[in-house]
N, C-alpha and C positions, 0 to 999 in steps of 0.2 A: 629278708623277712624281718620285721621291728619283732624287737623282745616286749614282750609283757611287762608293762611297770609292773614292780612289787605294790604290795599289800604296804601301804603309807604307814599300817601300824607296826612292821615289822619293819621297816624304813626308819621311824621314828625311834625304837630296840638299837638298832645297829648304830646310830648315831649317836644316844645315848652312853650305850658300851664301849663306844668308841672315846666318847666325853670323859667318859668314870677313868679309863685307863691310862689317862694321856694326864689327871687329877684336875680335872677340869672341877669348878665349884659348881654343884644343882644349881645354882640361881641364873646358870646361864641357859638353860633349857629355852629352848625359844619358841616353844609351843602352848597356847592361850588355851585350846579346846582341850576337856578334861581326858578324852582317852585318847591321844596323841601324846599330852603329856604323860599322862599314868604309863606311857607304854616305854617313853622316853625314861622316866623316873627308873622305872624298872632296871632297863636298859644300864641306865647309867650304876644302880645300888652292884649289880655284879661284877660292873667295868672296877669300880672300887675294889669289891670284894677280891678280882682276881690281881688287882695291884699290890695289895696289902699280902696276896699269898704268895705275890713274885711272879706271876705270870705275864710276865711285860716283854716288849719284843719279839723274839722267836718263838719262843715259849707259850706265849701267847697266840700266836695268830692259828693255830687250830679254831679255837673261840670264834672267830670272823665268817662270814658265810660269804664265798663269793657272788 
């Protein structure tokens, strides 16, 4: 049985969060439409946020949704 693609905006989150942690720079967001990016943005402002509190590696992958 094929899995359900995800929900593109919570695609676009994970990938973002994924961006922010790894200190990727916002300007590489590569989404043009407003709420793919916005979701991306988002995404990425916590990937930061949990880099900055140390949440990297192990520590982090709680954060991930498989």
């Amino acid at each position: 049985m094929k899995r359900q693609k995800r929900d593109m905006n919570s695609r676009a989150f994970d990938r973002g969060y994924q961006a922010g942690v790894t200190g990727r720079s916002s300007e590489s967001c590569p989404h043009e439409a407003d709420n793919a990016r916005q979701f991306w943005m988002s995404g990425w402002r916590e990937g930061r946020s949990d880099q900055w509190d140390g949440f990297t590696g192990t520590s982090g992958v709680h954060k991930l949704r498989p």
